[in-house]
TORKOL-4160 file (C-alpha; in steps of 0.2 Angstrom, whole numbers, padded with zeros to 4 digits, m for minus):
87
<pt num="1" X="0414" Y="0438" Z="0467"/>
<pt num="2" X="0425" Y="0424" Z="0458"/>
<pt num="3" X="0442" Y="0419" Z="0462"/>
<pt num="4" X="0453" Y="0419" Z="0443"/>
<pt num="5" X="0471" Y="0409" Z="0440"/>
<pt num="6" X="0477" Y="0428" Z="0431"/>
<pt num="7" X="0480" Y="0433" Z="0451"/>
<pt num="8" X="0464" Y="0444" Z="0453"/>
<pt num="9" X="0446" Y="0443" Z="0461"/>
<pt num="10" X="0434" Y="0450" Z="0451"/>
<pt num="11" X="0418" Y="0461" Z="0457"/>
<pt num="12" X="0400" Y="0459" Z="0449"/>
<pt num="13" X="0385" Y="0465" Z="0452"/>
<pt num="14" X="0371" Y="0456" Z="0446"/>
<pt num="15" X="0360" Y="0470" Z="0445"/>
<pt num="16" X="0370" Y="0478" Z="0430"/>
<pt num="17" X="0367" Y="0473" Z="0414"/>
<pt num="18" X="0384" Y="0475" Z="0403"/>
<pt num="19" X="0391" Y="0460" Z="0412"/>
<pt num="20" X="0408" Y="0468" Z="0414"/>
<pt num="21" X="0416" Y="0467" Z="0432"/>
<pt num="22" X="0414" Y="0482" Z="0443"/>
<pt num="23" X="0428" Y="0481" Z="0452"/>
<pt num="24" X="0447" Y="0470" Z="0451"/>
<pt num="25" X="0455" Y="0464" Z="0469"/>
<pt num="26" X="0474" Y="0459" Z="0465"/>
<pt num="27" X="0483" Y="0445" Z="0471"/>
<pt num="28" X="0501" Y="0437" Z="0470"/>
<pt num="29" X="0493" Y="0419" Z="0462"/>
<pt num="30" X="0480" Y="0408" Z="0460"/>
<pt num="31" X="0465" Y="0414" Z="0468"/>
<pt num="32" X="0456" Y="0398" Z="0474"/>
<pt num="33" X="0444" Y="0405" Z="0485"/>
<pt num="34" X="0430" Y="0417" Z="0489"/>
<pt num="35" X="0417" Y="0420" Z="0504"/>
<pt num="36" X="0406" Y="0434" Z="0507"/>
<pt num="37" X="0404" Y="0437" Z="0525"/>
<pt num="38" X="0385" Y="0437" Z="0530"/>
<pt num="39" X="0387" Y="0450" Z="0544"/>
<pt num="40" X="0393" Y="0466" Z="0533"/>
<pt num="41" X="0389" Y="0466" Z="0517"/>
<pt num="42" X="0404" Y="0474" Z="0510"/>
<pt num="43" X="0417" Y="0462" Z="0518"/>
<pt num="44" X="0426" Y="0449" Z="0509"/>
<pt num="45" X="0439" Y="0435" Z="0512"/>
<pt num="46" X="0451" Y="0429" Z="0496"/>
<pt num="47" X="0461" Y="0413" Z="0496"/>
<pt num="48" X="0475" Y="0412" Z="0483"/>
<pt num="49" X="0487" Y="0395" Z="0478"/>
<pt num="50" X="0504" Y="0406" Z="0484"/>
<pt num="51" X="0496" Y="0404" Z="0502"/>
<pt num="52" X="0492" Y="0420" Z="0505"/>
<pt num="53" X="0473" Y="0425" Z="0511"/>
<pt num="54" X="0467" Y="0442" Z="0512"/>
<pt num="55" X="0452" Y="0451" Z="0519"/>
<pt num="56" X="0446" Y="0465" Z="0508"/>
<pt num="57" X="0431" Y="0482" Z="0510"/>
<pt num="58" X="0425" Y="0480" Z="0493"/>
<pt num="59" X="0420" Y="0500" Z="0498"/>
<pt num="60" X="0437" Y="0503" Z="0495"/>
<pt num="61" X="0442" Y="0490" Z="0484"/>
<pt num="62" X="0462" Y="0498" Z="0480"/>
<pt num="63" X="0471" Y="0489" Z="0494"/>
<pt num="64" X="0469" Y="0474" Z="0506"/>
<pt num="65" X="0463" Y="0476" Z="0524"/>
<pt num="66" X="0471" Y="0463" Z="0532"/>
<pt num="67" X="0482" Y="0449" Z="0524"/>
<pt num="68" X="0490" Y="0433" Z="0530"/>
<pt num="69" X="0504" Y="0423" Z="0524"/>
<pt num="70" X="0504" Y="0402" Z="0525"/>
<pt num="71" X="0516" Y="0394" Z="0520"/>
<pt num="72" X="0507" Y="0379" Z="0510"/>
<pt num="73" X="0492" Y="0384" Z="0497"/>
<pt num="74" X="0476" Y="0392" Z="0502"/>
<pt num="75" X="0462" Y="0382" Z="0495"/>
<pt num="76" X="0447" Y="0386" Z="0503"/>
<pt num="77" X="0442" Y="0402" Z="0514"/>
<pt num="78" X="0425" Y="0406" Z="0522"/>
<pt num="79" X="0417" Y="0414" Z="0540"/>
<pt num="80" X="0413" Y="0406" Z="0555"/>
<pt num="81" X="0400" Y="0414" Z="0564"/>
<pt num="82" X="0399" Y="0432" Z="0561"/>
<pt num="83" X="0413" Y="0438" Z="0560"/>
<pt num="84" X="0428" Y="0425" Z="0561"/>
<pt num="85" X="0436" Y="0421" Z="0545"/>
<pt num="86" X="0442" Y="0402" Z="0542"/>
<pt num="87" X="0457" Y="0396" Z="0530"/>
């Protein structure tokens, strides 16, 4: 997964091999940051520069499980332990 300044995470899978993305995960700004969580594959935490952070089943990729609201930039997201995510 990579985090894009045209407001979306984009979805690869390194096994295919016409290097298109295989799936779109849309944001309101600046992605800034990305982190897989190591427990479940399919989970996955998105940073963005409007502050927002939002946790997303790439299963069903269409619509945020979860999001939070900051009220400064998100620069960095990632998972501590299992299952907690960090922003």
């Amino acid at each position: 997964a990579t985090g894009h300044s045209d407001h979306v995470v984009r979805l690869w899978d390194a096994r295919s091999r016409g290097g298109a993305p295989t799936g779109i995960l849309p944001h309101k700004g600046w992605v800034s940051s990305v982190a897989w969580c190591g427990a479940r594959e399919h989970l996955l935490i998105s940073g963005c520069f409007d502050g927002g952070v939002r946790l997303w089943d790439t299963r069903s990729p269409k619509v945020a499980l979860h999001e939070l609201q900051r009220h400064e930039r998100t620069l960095c997201v990632g998972w501590d332990g299992v299952d907690q995510v960090l922003s």
